[in-house]
N, C-alpha and C positions, 0 to 999 in steps of 0.2 A: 514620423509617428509623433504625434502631439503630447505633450508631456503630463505624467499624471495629474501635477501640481497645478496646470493649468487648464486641466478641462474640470478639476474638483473646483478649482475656480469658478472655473465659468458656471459650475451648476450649483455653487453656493453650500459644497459640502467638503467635510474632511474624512481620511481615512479611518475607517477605525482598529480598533485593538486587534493587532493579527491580520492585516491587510495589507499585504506588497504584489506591488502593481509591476507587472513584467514590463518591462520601457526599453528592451531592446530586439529592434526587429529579426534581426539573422538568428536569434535564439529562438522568437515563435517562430518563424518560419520551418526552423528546425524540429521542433516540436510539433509540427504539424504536418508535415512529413515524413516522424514516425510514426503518425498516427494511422495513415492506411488505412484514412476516411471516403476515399473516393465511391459515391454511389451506396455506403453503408449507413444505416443509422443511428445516428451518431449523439451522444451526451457529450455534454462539459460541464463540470464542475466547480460553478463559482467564474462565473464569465466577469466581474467586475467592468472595467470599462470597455469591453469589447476585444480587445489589442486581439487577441487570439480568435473568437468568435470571429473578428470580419475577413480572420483568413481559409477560417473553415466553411465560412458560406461559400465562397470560391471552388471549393472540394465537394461539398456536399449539398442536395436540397433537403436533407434530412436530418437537422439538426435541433436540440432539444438542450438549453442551457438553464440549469440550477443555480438559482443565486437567492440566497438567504437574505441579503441586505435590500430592503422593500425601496427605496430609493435609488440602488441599479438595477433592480429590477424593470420597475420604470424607467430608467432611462434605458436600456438597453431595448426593452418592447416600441419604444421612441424609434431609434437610430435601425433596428433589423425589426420589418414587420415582417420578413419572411421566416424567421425562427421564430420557435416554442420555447417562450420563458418562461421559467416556473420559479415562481418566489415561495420556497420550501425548505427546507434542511433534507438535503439529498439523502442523509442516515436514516429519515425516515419513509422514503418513497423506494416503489420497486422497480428496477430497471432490468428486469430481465429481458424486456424488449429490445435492448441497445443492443450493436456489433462490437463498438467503438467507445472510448474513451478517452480525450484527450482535455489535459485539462493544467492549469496551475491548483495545484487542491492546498487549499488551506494549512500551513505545517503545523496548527496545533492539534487539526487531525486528521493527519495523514496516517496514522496506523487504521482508524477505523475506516476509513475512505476505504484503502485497499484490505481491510479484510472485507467491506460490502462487494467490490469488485472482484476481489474473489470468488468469494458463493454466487455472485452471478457469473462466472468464469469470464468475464468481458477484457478481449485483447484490445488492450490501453496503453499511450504513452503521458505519462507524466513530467511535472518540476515539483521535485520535493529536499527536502534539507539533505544537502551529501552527506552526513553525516549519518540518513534514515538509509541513502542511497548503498553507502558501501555494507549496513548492517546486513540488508535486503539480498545481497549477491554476493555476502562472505561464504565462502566455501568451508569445510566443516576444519577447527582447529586451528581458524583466524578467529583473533581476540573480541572481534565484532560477531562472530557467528553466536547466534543466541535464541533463545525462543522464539522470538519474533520470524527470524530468517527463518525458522523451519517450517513456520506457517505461510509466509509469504513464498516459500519455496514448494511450499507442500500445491500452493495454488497456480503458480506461476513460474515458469523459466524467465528468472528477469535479467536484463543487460543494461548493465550504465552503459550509456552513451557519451555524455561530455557533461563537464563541471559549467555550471554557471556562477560567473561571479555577483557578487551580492551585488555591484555596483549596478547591475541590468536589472534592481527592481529599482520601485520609490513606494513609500519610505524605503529605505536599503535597511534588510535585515541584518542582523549581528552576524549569522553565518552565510555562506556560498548556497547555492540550489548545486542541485543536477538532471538532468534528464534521463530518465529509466524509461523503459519498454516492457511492458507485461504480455506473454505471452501463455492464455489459457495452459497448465496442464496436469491440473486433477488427477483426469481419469487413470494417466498412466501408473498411480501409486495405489492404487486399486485396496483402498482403506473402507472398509464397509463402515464404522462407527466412526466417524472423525472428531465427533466431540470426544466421546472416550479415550480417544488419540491424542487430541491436544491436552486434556487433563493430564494425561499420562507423560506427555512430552515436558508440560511445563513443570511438573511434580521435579522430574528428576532435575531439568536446567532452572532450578531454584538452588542446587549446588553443581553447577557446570561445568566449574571448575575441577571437580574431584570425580576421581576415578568412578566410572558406572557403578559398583560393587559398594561403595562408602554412599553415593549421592542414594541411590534407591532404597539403603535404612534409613539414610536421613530422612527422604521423604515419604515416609512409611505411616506419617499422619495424615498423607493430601492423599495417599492411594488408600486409606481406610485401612490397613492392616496392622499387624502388630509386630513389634521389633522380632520376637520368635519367628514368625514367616517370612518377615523380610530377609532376613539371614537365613533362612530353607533354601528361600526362592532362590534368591543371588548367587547360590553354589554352581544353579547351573544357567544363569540366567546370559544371554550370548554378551559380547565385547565387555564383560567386567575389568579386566585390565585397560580398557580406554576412557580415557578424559569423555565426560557428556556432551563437549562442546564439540570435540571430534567427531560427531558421529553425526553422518546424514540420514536422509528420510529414510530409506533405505534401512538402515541399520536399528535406528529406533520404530521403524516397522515390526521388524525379527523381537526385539525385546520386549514388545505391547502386547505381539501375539503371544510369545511363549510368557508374558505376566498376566494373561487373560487366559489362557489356557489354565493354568497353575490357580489362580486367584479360583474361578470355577470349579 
């Protein structure tokens, strides 16, 4: 695999702010193997200089590559005339056509990436900061589990796969990556308002830390009510004796419904 530094060379460019280049093969390989692109069609996100894109033309003739920087663009539409490169910002375009997503996505935004692949339910394998990796698949009552994780869980069953060391980009970022797997699944949490959901979810894990019963007066300004209500509600409001950070989809389902019931 030809090294970043030397094909920006040879095209007379540098990296820019927030661009690390995957430069080790057994890691795309790997990631593109979770991907479970074979005969689907397929997006990637931010193909920069190909490394991953020339492994998924192999898997796939259905491929369709985002790339915001107008000069890999171009070169990339150069090197694969058989993919569809789109020189756009992927947060603005709609991809509910895709099956697949396999991608190194961007780590300054990787929350909005996958909450777009979310709402499109697209089963995806990514490299993203292990850091976003372990928040994404902390289970409820690990210090990492947090608003974030309830949204990304609310959308996806994800599974880290394996850490990748920073050494496998260029430039080499200050942290490690890793490899996750998103796997569609919405439906099973069977939330008919999900914005009202998430308002509700983040209201309370804005004190996460504190028992259900203390975080839901505190946050008794983001749900529009008043400290009197708040302290009605909460007497019978379900798991008030648990930490907010303890509590999965599940649970803060039970307490949205019966704070929307009561709020009503």
């Amino acid at each position: 695999m030809i090294s970043p530094e030397r094909k920006f060379a040879e095209l007379g460019l540098k990296p820019g702010k927030g661009q690390n280049f995957l430069n080790h093969e057994p890691t795309v390989e790997a990631l593109v193997a979770a991907g479970e692109v074979e005969g689907k069609n397929t997006l990637e996100i931010g193909g920069g200089l190909g490394a991953i894109t020339q492994k998924l033309t192999g898997k796939t003739s259905q491929l369709t590559v985002y790339e915001n920087d107008t000069k890999l663009a171009n070169y990339l539409s150069s090197e694969f005339s058989e993919v569809n490169v789109v020189d756009q910002d992927v947060l603005e375009a709609d991809i509910s056509e895709y099956e697949r997503c396999v991608s190194n996505i961007p780590f300054q935004i990787s929350s909005e990436i996958i909450e777009l692949l979310g709402e499109a339910q697209l089963q995806s394998a990514l490299i993203v900061q292990d850091d976003l990796a372990d928040k994404i698949t902390a289970d409820p009552g690990n210090k990492k589990h947090g608003f974030f994780t309830v949204k990304a869980q609310y959308y996806f069953l994800p599974v880290k796969l394996r850490t990748v060391d920073a050494r496998c980009f260029s430039p080499r970022p200050e942290v490690d990556a890793a490899i996750i797997k998103l796997y569609p699944n919405k439906e099973r949490h069977n939330i008919e308002n999900e914005e009202e959901f998430f308002s509700f979810v983040k209201a309370l894990h804005t004190h996460g830390k504190k028992k259900t019963r203390n975080a839901f007066v505190d946050a008794r300004n983001m749900l529009d009510i008043s400290k009197s209500e708040a302290k009605e509600i909460r007497e019978n409001l379900p798991y008030t004796e648990e930490r907010v950070r303890e509590l999965g989809i599940t649970e803060l389902k039970e307490c949205f419904e019966y704070f929307h019931k009561k709020k009503d």
